[in-house]
Short mmCIF file of the C-alpha atoms (twelve columns), coordinates in Angstrom:
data_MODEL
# 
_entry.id   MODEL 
# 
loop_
_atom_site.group_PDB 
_atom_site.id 
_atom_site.type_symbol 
_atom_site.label_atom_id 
_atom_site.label_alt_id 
_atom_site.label_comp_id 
_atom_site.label_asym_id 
_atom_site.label_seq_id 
_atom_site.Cartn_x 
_atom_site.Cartn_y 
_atom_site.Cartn_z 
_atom_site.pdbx_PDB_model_num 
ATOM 1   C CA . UNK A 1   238.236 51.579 241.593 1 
ATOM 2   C CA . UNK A 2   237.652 50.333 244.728 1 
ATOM 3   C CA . UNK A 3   238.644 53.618 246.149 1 
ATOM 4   C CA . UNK A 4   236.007 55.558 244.663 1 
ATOM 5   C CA . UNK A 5   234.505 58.177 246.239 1 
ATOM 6   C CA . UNK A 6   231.175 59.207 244.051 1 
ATOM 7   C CA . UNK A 7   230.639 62.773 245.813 1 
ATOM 8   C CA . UNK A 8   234.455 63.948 245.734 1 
ATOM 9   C CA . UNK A 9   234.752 66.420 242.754 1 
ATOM 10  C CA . UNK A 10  237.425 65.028 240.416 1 
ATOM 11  C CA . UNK A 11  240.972 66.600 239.626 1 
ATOM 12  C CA . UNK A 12  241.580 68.891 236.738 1 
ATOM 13  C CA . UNK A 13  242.382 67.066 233.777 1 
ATOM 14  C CA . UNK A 14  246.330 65.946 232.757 1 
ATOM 15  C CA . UNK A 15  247.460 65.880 229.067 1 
ATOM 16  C CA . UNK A 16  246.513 62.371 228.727 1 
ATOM 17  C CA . UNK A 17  247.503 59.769 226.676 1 
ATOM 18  C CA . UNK A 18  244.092 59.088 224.084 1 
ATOM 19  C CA . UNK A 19  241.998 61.954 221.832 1 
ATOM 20  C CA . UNK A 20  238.230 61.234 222.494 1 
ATOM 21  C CA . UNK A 21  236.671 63.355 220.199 1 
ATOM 22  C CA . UNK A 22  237.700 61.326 217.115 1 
ATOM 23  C CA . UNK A 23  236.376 58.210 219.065 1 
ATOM 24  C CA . UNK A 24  232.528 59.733 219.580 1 
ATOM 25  C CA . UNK A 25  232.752 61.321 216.058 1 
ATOM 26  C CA . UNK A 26  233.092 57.824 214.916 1 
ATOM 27  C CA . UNK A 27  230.775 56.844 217.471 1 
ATOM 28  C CA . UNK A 28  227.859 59.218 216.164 1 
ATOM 29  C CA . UNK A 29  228.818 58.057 212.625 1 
ATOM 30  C CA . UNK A 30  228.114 54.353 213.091 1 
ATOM 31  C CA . UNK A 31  224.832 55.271 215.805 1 
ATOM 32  C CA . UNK A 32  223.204 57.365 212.674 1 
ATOM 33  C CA . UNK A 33  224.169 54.215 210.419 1 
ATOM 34  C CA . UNK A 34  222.181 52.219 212.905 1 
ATOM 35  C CA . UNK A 35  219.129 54.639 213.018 1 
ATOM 36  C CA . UNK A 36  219.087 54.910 209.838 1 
ATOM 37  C CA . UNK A 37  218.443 51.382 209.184 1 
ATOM 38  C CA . UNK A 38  216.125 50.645 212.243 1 
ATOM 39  C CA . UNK A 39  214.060 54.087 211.246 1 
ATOM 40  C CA . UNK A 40  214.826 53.752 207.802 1 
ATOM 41  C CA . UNK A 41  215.525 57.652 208.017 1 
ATOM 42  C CA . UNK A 42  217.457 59.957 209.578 1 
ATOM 43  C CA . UNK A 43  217.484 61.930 212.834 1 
ATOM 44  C CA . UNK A 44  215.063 64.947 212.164 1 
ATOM 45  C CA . UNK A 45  213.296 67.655 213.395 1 
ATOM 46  C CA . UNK A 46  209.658 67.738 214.176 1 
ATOM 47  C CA . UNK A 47  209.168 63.706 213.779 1 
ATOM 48  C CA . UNK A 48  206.214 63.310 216.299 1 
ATOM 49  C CA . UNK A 49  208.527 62.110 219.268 1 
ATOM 50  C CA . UNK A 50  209.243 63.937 222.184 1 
ATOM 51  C CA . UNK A 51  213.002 65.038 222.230 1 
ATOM 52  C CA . UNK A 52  213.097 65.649 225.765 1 
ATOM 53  C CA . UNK A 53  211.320 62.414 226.999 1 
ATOM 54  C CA . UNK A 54  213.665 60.825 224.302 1 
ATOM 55  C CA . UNK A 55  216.683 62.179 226.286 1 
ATOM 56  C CA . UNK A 56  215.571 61.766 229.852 1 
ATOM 57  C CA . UNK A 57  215.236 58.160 229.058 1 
ATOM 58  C CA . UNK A 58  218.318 57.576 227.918 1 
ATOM 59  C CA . UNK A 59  219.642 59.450 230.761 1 
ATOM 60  C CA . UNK A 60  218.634 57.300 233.046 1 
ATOM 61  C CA . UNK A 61  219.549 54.113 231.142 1 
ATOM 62  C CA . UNK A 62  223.146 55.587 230.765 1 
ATOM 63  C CA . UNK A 63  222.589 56.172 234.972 1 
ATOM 64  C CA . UNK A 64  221.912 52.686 235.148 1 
ATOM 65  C CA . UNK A 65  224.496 51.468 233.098 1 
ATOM 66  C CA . UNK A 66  226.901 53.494 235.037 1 
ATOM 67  C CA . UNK A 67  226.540 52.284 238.197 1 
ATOM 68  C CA . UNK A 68  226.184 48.828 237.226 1 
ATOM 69  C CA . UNK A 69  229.867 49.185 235.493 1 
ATOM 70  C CA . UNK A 70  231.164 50.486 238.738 1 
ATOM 71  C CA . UNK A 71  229.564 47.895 240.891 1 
ATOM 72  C CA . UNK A 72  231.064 45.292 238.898 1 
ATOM 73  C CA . UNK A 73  234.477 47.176 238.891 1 
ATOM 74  C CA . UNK A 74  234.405 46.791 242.249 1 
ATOM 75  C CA . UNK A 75  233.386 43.187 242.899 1 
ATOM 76  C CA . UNK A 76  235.939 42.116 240.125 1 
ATOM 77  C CA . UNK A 77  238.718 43.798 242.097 1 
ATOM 78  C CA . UNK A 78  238.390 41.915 245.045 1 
ATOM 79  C CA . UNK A 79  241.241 38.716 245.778 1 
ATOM 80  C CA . UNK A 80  239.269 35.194 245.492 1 
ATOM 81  C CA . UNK A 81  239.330 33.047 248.406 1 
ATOM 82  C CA . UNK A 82  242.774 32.332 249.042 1 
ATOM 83  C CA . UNK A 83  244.190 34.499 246.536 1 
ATOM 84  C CA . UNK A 84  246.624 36.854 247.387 1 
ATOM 85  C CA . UNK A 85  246.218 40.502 246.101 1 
ATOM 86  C CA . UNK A 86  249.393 39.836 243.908 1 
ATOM 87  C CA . UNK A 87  247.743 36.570 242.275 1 
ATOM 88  C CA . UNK A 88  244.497 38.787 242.181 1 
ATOM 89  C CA . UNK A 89  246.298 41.355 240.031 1 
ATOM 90  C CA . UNK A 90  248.126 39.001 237.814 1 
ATOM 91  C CA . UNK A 91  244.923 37.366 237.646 1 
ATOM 92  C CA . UNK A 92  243.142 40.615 236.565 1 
ATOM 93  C CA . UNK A 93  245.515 41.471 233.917 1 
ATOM 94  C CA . UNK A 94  246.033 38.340 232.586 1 
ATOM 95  C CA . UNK A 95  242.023 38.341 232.023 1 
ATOM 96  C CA . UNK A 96  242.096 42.165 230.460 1 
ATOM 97  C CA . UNK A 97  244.879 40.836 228.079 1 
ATOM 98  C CA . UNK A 98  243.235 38.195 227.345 1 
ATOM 99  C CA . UNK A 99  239.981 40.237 226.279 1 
ATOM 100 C CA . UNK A 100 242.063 42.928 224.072 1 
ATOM 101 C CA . UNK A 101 243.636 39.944 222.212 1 
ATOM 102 C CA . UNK A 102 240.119 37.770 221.921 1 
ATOM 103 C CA . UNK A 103 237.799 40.798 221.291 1 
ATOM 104 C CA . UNK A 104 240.775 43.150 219.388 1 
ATOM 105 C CA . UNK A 105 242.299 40.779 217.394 1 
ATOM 106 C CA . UNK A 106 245.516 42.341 218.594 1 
ATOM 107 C CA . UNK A 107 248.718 40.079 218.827 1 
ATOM 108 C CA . UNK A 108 251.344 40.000 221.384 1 
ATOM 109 C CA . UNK A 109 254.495 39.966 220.231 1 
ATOM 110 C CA . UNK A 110 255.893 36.674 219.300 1 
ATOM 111 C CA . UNK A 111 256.882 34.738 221.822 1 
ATOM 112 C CA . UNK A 112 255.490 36.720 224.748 1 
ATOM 113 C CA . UNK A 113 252.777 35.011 226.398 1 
ATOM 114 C CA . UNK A 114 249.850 36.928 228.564 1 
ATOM 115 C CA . UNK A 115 251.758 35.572 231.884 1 
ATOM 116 C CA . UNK A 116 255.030 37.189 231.252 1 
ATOM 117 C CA . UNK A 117 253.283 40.571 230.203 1 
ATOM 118 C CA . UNK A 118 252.089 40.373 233.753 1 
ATOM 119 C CA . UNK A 119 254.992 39.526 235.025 1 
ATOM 120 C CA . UNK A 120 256.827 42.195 233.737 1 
ATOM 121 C CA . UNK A 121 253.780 44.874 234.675 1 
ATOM 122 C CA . UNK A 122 254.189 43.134 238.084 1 
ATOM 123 C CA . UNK A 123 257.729 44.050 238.698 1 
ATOM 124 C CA . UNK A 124 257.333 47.441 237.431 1 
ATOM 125 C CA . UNK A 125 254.772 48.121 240.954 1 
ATOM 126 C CA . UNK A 126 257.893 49.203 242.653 1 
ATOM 127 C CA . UNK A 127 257.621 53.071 240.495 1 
ATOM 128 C CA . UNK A 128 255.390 55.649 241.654 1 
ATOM 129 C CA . UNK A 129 252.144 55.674 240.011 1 
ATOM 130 C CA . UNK A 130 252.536 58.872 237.311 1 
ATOM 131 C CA . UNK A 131 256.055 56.832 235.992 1 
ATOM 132 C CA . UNK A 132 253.984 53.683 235.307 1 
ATOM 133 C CA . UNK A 133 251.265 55.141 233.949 1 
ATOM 134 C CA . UNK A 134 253.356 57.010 231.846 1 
ATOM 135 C CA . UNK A 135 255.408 53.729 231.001 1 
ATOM 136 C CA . UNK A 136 252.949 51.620 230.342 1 
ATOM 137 C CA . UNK A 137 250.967 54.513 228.231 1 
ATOM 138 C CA . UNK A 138 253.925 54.682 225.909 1 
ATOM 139 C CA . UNK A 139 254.153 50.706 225.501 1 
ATOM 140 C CA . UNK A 140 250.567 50.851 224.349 1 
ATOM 141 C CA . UNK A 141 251.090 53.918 222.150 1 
ATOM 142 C CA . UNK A 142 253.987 51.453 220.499 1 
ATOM 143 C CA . UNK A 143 252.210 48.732 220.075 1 
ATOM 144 C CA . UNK A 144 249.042 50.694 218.602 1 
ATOM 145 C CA . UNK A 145 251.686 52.723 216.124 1 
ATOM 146 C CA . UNK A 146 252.100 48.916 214.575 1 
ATOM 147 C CA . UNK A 147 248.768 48.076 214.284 1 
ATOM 148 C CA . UNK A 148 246.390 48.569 210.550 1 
ATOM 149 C CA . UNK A 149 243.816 51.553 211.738 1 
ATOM 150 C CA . UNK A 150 240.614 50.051 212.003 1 
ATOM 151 C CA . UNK A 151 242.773 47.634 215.295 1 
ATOM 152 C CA . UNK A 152 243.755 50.762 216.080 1 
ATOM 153 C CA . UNK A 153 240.677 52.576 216.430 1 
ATOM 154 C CA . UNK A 154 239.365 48.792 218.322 1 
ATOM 155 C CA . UNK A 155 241.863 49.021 220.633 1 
ATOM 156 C CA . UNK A 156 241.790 52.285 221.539 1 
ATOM 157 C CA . UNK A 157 237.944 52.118 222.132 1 
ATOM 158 C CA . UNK A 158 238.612 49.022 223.944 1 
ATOM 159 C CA . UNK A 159 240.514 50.692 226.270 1 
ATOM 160 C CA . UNK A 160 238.479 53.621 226.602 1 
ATOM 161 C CA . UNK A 161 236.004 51.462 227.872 1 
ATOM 162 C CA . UNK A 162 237.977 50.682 230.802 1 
ATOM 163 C CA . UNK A 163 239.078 54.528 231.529 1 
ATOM 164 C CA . UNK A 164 235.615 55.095 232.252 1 
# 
């Protein structure tokens, strides 16, 4: 991310590696269970508010939110003093491992500790970029075939968040 250019259009889309729509359909499930109980009704038509101011100020909270995610992108990519951008990596995806167990509840494989999962990501930097992504996509589509499905659907909105 600290590449990114906010005015160049983006490529078409590749086949991908996660379905979204089942992720927002859940989502919108769990939001209406949440209105629902703050409102203590649903969603309707002709409530009193104003739809449109509703959705403009969301808009720009969702603006807000945006660039605050990619500001911190970017200052949590940089090395810290007298790191090298090798110890910065390993440092970075020791801490994102770290989050999917702690926050997931997912478990590495026994035996393998966070370190060596870096390690081993490490060595792979040598491939072109499509053949790691593509490597690394099928380790996590692995590991997420052996997880219960409500991990499942954690981790893969877990990771979503970081696609963003």
């Amino acid at each position: 991310m600290q590449n990114l250019d906010l005015n160049k259009p983006e490529p078409p889309p590749t086949t991908g590696n996660i379905d979204v729509w089942p992720l927002v359909i859940a989502d919108m499930v769990e939001r209406d269970a949440v209105g629902r109980a703050k409102y203590g009704v649903p969603l309707r038509t002709n409530n009193g508010r104003r739809p449109l101011v509703d959705l403009y100020q969301e808009l720009l909270d969702a603006v807000v939110y945006c660039r605050q995610e990619i500001e911190e992108a970017k200052s949590s990519l940089r090395p810290l003093d007298g790191e090298t951008a090798d110890m910065s990596l390993r440092r970075q995806l020791a801490s994102f491992l770290d989050s999917i167990v702690e926050d997931c509840g997912v478990a590495l494989p026994a035996g393998t500790t966070v370190e060596e999962l870096v390690g081993y990501w490490m060595d792979d930097l040598r491939e072109t970029d499509e053949q790691r992504i593509e490597r690394n996509a099928r380790r996590i589509r692995d590991l997420m075939a052996t997880l219960p499905p409500d991990e499942r659907l954690a981790m893969a909105r877990e990771l979503a968040k970081g696609e963003g």
